[in-house]
KOLPA-926056 format. One record per residue (C-alpha): residue in one letter; x, y, z; residue number from 1. Coordinates in Angstrom, 3 decimals, m for minus. Layout:
# KOLPA-926056
residuo, c1, c2, c3, num
A, X, Y, Z, NUM
...
***
This chain:
# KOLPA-926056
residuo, c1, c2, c3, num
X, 20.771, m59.218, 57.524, 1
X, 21.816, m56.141, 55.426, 2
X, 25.291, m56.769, 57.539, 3
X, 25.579, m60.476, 55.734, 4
X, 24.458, m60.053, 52.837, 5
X, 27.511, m57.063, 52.295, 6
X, 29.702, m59.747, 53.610, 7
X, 28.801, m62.108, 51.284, 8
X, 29.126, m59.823, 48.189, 9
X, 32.601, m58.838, 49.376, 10
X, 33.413, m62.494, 49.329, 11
X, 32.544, m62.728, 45.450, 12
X, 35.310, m63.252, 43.096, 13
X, 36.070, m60.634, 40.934, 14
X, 33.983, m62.568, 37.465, 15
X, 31.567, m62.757, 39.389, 16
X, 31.434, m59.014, 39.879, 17
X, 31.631, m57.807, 35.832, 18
X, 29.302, m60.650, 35.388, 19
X, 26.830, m58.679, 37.569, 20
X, 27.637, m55.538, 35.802, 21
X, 27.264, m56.968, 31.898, 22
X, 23.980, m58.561, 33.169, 23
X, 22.788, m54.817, 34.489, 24
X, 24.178, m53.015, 31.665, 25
X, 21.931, m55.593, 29.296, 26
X, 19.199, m55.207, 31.957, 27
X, 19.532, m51.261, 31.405, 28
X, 19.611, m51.383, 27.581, 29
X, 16.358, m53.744, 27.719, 30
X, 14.656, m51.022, 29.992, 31
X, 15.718, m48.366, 27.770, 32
X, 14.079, m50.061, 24.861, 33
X, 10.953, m50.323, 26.687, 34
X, 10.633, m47.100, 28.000, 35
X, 11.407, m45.532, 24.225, 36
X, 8.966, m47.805, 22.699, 37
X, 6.355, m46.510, 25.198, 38
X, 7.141, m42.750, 24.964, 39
X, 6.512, m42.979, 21.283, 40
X, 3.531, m44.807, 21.817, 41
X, 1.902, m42.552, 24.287, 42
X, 2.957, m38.967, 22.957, 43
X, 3.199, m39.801, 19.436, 44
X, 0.889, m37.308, 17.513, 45
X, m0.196, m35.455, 21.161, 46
X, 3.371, m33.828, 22.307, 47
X, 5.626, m33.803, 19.797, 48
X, 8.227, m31.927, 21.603, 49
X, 8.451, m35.177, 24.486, 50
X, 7.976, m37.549, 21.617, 51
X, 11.318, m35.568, 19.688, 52
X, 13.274, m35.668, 22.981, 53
X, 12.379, m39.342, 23.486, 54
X, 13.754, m40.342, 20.226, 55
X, 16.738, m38.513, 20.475, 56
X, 18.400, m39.576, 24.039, 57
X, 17.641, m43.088, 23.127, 58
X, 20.635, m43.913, 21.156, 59
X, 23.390, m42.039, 23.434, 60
X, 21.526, m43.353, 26.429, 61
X, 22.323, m47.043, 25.250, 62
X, 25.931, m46.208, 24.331, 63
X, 26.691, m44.422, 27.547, 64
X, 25.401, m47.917, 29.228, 65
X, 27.104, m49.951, 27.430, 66
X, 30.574, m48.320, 27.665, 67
X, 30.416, m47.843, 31.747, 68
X, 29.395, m51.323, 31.940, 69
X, 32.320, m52.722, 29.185, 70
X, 34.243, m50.107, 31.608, 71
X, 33.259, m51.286, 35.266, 72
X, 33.123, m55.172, 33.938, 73
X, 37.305, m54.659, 32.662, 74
X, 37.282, m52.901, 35.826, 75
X, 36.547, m56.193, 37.745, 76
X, 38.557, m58.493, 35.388, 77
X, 41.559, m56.412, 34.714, 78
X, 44.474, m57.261, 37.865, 79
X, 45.385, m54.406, 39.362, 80
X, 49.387, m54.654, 38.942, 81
X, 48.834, m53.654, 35.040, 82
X, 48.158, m49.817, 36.523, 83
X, 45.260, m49.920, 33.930, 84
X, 42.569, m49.100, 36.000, 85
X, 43.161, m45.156, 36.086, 86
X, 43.603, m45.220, 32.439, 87
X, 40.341, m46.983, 32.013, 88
X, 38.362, m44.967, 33.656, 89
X, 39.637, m41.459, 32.573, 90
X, 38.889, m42.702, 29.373, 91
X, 35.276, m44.451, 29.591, 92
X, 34.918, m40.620, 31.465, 93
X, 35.807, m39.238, 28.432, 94
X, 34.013, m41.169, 25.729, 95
X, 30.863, m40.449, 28.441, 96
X, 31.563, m36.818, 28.266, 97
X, 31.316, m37.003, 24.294, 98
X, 28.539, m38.755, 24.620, 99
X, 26.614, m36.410, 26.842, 100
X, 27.793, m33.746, 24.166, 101
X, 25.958, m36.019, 21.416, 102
X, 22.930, m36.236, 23.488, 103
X, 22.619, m32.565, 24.275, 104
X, 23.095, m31.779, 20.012, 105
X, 20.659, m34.521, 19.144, 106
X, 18.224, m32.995, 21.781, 107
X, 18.478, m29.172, 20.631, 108
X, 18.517, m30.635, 16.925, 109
X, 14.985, m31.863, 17.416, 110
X, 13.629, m28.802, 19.224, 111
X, 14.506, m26.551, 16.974, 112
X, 12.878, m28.820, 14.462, 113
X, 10.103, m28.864, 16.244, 114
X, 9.555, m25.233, 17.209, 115
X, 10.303, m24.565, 13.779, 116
X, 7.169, m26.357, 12.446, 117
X, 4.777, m25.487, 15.694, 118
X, 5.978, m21.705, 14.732, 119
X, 4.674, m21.397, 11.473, 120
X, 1.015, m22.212, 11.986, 121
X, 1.486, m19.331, 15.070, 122
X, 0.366, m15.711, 14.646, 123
X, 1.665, m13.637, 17.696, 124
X, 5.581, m12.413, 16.586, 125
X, 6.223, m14.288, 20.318, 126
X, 5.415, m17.650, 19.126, 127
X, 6.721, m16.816, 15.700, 128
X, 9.703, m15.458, 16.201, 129
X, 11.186, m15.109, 20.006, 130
X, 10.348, m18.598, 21.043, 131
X, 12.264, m20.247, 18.066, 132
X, 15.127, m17.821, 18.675, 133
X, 15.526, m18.571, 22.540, 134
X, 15.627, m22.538, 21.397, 135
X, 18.405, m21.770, 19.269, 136
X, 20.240, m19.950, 21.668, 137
X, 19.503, m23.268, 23.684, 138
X, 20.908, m25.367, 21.169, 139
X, 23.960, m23.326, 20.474, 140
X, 24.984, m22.599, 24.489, 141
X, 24.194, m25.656, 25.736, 142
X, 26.814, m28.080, 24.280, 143
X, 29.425, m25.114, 25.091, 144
X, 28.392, m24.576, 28.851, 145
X, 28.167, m28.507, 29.557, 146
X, 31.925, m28.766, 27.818, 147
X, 33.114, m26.225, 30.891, 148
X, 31.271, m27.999, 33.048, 149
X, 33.084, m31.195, 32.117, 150
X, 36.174, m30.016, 31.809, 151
X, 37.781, m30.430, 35.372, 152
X, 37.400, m34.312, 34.740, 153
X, 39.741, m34.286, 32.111, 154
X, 42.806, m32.183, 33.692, 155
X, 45.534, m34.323, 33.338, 156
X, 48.155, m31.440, 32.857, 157
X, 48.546, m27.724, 32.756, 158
X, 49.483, m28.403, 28.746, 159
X, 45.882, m30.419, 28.159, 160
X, 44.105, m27.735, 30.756, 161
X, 45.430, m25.034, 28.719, 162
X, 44.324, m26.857, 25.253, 163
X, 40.997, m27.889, 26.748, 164
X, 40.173, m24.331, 27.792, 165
X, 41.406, m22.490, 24.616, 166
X, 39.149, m24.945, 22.462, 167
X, 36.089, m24.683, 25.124, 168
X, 36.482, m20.471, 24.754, 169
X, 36.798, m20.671, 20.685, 170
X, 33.299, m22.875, 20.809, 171
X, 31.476, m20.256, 22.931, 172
X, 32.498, m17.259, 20.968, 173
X, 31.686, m19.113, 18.088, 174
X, 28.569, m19.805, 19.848, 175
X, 27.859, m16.384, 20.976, 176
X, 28.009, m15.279, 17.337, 177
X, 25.814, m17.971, 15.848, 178
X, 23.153, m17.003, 18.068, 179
X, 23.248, m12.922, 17.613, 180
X, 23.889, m13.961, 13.492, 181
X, 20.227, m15.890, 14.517, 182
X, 18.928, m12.905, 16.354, 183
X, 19.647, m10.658, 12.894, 184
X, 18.048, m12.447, 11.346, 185
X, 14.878, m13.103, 12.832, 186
X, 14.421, m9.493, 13.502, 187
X, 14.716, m9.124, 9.392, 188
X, 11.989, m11.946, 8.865, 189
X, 9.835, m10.168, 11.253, 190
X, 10.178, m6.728, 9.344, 191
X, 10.050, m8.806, 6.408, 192
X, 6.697, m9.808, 7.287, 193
X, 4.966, m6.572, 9.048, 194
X, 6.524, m4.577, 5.427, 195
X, 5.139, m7.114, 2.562, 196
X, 6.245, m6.198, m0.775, 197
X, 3.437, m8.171, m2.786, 198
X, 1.059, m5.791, m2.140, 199
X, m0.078, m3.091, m4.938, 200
X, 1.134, m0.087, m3.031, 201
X, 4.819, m1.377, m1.669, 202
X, 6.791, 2.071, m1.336, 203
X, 7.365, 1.923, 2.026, 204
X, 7.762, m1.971, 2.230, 205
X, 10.643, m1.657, m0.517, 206
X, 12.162, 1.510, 1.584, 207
X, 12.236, m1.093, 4.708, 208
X, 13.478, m4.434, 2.964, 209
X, 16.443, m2.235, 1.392, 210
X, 17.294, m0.684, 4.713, 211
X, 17.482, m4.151, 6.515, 212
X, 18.758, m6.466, 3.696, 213
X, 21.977, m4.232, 3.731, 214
X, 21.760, m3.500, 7.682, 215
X, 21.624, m7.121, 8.165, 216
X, 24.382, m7.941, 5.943, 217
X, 26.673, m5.238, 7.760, 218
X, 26.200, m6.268, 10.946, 219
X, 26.604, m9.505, 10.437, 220
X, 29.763, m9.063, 8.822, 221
X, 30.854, m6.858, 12.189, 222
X, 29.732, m9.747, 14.486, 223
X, 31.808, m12.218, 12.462, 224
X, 34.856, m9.901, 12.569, 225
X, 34.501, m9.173, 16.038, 226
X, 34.653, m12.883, 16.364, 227
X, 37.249, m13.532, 14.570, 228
X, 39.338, m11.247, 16.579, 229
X, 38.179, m12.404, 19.902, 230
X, 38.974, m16.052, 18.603, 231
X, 42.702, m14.969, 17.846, 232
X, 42.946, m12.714, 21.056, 233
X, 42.681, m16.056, 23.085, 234
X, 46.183, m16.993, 22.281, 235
X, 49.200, m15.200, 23.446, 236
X, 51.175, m16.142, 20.256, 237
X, 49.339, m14.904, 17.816, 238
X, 48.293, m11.731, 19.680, 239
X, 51.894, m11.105, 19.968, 240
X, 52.753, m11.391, 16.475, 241
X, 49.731, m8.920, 15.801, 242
X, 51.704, m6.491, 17.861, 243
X, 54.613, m7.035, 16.351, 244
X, 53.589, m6.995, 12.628, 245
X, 51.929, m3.414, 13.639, 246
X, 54.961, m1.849, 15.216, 247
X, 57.666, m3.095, 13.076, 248
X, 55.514, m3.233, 9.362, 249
X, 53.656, 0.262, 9.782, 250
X, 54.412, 0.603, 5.791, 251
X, 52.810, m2.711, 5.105, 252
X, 49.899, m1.105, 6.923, 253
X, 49.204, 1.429, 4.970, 254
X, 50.239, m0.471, 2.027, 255
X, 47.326, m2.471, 2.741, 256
X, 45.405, 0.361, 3.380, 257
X, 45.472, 1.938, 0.165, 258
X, 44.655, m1.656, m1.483, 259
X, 41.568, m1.638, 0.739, 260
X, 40.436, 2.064, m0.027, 261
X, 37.945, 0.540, m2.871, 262
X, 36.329, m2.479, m0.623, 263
X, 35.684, 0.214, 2.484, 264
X, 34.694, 3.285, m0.187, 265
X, 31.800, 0.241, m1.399, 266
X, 31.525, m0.526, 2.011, 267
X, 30.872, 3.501, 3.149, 268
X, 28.341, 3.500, m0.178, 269
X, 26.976, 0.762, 0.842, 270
X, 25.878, 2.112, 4.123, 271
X, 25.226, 5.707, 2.537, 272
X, 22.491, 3.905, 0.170, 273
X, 20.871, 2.184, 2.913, 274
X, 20.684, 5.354, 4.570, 275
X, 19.780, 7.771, 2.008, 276
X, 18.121, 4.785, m0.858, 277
X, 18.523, 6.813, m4.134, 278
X, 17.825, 3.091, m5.136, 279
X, 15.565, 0.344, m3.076, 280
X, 14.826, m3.223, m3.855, 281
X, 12.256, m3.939, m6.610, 282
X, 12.831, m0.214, m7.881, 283
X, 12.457, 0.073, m12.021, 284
X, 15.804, 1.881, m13.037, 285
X, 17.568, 2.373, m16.441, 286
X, 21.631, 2.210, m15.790, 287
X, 23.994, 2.027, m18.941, 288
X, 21.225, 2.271, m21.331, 289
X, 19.598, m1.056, m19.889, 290
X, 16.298, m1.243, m18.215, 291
X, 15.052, m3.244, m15.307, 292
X, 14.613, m3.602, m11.871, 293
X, 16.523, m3.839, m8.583, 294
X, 16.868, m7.658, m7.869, 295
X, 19.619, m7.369, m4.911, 296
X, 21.448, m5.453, m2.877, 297
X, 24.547, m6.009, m1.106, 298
X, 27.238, m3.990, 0.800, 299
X, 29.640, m4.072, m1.906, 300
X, 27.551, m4.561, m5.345, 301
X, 24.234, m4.218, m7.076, 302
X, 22.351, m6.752, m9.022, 303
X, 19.959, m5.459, m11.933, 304
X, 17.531, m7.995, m13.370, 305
X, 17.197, m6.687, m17.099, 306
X, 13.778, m6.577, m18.967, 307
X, 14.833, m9.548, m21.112, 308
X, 16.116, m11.424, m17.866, 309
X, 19.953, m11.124, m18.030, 310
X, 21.437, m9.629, m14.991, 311
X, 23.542, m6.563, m14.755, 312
X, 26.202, m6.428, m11.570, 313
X, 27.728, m3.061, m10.837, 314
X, 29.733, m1.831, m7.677, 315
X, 28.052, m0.535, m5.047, 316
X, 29.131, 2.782, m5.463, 317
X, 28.467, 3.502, m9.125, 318
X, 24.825, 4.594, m7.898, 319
X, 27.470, 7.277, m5.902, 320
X, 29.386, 8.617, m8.445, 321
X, 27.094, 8.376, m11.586, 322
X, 23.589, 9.474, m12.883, 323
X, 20.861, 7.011, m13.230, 324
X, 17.152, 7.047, m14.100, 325
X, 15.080, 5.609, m11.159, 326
X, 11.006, 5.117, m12.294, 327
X, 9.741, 4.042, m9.348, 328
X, 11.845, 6.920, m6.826, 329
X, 8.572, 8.180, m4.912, 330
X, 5.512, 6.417, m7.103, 331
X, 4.838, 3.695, m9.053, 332
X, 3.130, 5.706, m11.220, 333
X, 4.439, 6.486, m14.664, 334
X, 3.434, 8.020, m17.721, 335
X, 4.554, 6.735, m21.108, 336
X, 3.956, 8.139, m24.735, 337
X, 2.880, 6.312, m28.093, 338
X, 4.035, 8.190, m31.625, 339
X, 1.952, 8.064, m33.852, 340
X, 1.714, 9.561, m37.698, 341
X, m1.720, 9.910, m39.985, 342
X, m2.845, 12.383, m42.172, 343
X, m5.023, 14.739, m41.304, 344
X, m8.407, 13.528, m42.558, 345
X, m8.266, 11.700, m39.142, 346
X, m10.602, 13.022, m36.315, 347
X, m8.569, 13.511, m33.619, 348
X, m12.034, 13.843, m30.926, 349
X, m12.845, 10.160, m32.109, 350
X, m8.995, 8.678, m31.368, 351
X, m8.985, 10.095, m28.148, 352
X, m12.413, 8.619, m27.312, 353
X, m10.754, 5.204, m28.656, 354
X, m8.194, 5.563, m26.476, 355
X, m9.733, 6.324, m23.725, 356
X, m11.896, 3.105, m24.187, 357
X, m8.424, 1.097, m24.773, 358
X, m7.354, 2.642, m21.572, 359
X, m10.220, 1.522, m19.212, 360
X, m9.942, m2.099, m20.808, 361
X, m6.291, m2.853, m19.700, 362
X, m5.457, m3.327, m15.761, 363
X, m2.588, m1.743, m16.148, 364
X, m3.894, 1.889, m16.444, 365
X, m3.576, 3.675, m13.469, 366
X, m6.434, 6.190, m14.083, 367
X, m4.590, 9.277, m14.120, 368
X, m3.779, 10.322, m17.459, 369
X, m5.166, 9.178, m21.240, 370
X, m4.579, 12.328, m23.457, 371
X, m3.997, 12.774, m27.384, 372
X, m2.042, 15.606, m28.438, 373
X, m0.478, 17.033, m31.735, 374
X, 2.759, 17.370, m31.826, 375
X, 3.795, 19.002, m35.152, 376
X, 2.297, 19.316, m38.789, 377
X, 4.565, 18.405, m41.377, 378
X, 3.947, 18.709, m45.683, 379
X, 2.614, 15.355, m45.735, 380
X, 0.692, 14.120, m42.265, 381
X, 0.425, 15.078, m38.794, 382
X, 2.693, 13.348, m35.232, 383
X, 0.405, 12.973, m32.334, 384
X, 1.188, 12.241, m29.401, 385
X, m0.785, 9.739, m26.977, 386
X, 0.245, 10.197, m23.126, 387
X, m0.861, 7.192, m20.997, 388
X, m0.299, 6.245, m17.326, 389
X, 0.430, 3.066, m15.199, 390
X, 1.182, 1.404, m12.198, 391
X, 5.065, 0.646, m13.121, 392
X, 7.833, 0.834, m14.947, 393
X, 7.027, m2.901, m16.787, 394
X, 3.196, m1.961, m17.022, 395
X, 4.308, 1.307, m18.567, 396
X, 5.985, m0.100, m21.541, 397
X, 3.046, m3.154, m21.980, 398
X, 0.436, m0.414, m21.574, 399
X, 2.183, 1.779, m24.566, 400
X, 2.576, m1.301, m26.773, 401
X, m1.148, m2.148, m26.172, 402
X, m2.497, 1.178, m27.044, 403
X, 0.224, 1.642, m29.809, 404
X, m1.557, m1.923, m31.647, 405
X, m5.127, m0.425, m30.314, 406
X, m4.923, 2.290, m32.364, 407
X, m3.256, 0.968, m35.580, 408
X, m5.717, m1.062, m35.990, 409
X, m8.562, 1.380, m35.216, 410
X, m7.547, 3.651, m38.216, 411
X, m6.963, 0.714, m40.053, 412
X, m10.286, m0.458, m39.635, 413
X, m12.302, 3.268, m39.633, 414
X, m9.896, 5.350, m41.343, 415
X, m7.648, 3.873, m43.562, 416
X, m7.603, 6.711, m45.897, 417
X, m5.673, 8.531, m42.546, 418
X, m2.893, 6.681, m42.804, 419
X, 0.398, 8.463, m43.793, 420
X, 0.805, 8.762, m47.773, 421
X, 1.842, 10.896, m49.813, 422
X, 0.488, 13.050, m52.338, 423
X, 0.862, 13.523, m55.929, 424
X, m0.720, 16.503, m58.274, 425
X, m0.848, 16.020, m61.754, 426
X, m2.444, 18.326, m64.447, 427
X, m4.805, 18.348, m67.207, 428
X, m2.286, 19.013, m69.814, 429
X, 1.670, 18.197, m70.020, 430
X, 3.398, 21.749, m70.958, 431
X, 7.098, 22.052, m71.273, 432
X, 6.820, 23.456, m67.570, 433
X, 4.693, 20.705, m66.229, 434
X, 6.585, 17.397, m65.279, 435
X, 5.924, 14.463, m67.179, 436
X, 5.279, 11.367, m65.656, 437
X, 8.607, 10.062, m65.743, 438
X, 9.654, 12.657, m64.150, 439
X, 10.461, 11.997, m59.907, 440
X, 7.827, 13.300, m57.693, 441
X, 8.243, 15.067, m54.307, 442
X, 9.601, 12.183, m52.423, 443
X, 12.319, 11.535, m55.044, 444
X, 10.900, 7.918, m56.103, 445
X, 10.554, 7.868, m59.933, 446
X, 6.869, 7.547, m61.373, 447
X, 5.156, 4.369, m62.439, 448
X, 3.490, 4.462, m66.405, 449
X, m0.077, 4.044, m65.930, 450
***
């Protein structure tokens, strides 16, 4: 039976044959359809990882169909004395091997998507972190190693076998350093995260985020360097001319060298401040008379965010080769001082009770230190000297204005009379000795009549 009915399909005529294969390939795209529609039924909302893989093979599924059907069914129809079969089908072989490609992106694509949003409600650095990393490295090898493994269905010639293999070894390096670029990375988010800098007491957080923000940017400038280089050792001609620019041009060389001493010297600092931090991220520093605070870090310059919000960029290695004011070196802590004249009716036991009660009222006193001091006594009023601490270099500075206004308007309001003035003597009697009152007084302004 099986015997006839192979005799009777080998007596078909050749329509008859990509008839058969059009009707399958619709057949197969109707199946498809029905099979996608019911995946996303069934796992929609439950596994959103079979759901995501559903969604995307559906589309290059269909297309890879339809063009070894259109293939097969030309196939049929096409008469062999045209020599077009061969053609035909190392070229449906090759739009099938870009469409596997397609399919194996599209796939990755939506499980790193995935694993990306399942991560984040995680708490183990596992689930957090590794798992999302090793689907990367999925995504990123995967395309690659199925290109090699396609690859012997495309050798026409040594000349395409050569191209095909040059471009397959440029995608994996490229590959290779996406995913240790992803690997840096992570590891940074997950010291990131252990090290949090929002927290009141963030010394060693802000000693860890500088070390790794400027580690991370190192290496992965090394990796893509190293890349680069193994991309341009691949071909002969270019590896050549390497050699021979460096044998016959050793002048340009260090010609080049000298041009590059400044970007390696910021380089070197870079790596020297990472190492040794005179300065950290977040740190409260005054640099060219400007205050502010350490907003990045980078191997080659520094960016200060400015009290009043400008920004102030300087190399790298200025923080080398110049002195600097750092606030917040070893403590947030701070102590600032508030000036103040009055004359000296004022009870200095009383102010320093006031500001000691100004002090406990704002958050940004650290505790430490409230203390009222004089200074120096002068011919007309006394300087004292209030000392205050806080948590910062920006609390500092609101803490001294706050106490500075505090206490104003305490003597204003209890002792006005201990304000600065000046004083003026006059007698009982004008003698030729005594000045008249149009004559100046001590402070050199003329007298008023009265």
């Amino acid at each position: 039976m099986i015997d006839t009915f192979i005799e009777n399909v080998g007596a078909l005529p050749q329509w008859a044959y990509a008839l058969g294969i059009a009707v399958l390939t619709v057949a197969a795209h109707a199946g498809l359809e029905v099979l996608h529609c019911t995946i996303k039924r069934v796992f929609n909302g439950r596994l959103r990882l079979v759901s995501a893989v559903a969604i995307a093979v559906h589309p290059p599924l269909v297309w890879l169909a339809w063009v070894y059907g259109v293939a097969f069914s030309l196939y049929f129809l096409i008469p062999t004395r045209l020599g077009w079969h061969g053609p035909l089908l190392i070229t449906a072989n090759l739009i099938a091997a870009l469409l596997l490609l397609w399919l194996i992106v599209r796939v990755t694509r939506r499980m790193v998507a995935v694993m990306d949003r399942w991560a984040e409600d995680r708490t183990t650095a596992f689930e957090r972190f590794l798992l999302p990393l090793l689907t990367r490295t999925t995504a990123a090898l995967a395309p690659v190693l199925l290109l090699f493994a396609l690859l012997p269905l495309f050798i026409a010639s040594e000349r395409i076998d050569a191209l095909l293999h040059n471009l397959a070894s440029l995608l994996l390096i490229a590959s290779v350093a996406g995913v240790m670029i992803q690997g840096v990375n992570m590891t940074e988010r997950l010291l990131s995260e252990r090290y949090r800098m929002d927290v009141e007491n963030n010394l060693v957080a802000r000693r860890v985020h500088t070390q790794i923000t400027v580690l991370r940017k190192l290496i992965n400038f090394l990796i893509i360097l190293l890349a680069l280089a193994s991309m341009l050792m691949i071909f002969d001609k270019v590896r050549q001319l390497g050699t021979s620019i460096l044998a016959s041009a050793g002048i340009l060389g260090v010609v080049l060298g000298f041009a590059a001493q400044k970007v390696f010297g910021n380089l070197i600092a870079g790596i020297q401040i990472a190492l040794t931090q005179p300065i950290r991220l977040d740190d409260a520093v005054v640099v060219e008379g400007e205050w502010g605070w350490v907003e990045e870090l980078t191997l080659t310059y520094v960016v200060i965010r400015l009290w009043d919000w400008r920004r102030l960029v300087l190399p790298i290695n200025y923080f080398i080769d110049h002195p600097f004011q750092n606030w917040t070196r070893t403590s947030n802590d701070l102590i600032g001082s508030v000036i103040l004249y009055a004359d000296y009716y004022l009870p200095l036991d009383e102010l320093q009770a006031e500001a000691e009660r100004l002090a406990q009222l704002s958050p940004r006193w650290s505790g430490k230190v409230c203390k009222v001091q004089l200074l120096e006594m002068t011919e007309r009023n006394m300087q004292l000297r209030v000392l205050i601490s806080a948590r910062g270099g920006a609390d500092t500075f609101d803490l001294r204005c706050e106490l500075r206004e505090g206490l104003i308007r305490y003597i204003a309001a209890h002792y006005p009379d201990a304000l600065p003035k000046v004083r003026l003597e006059i007698g009982q009697r004008a003698t030729a000795s005594s000045p008249t009152l149009h004559d100046t007084i001590d402070d050199g302004s003329p007298a008023t009549d009265h």
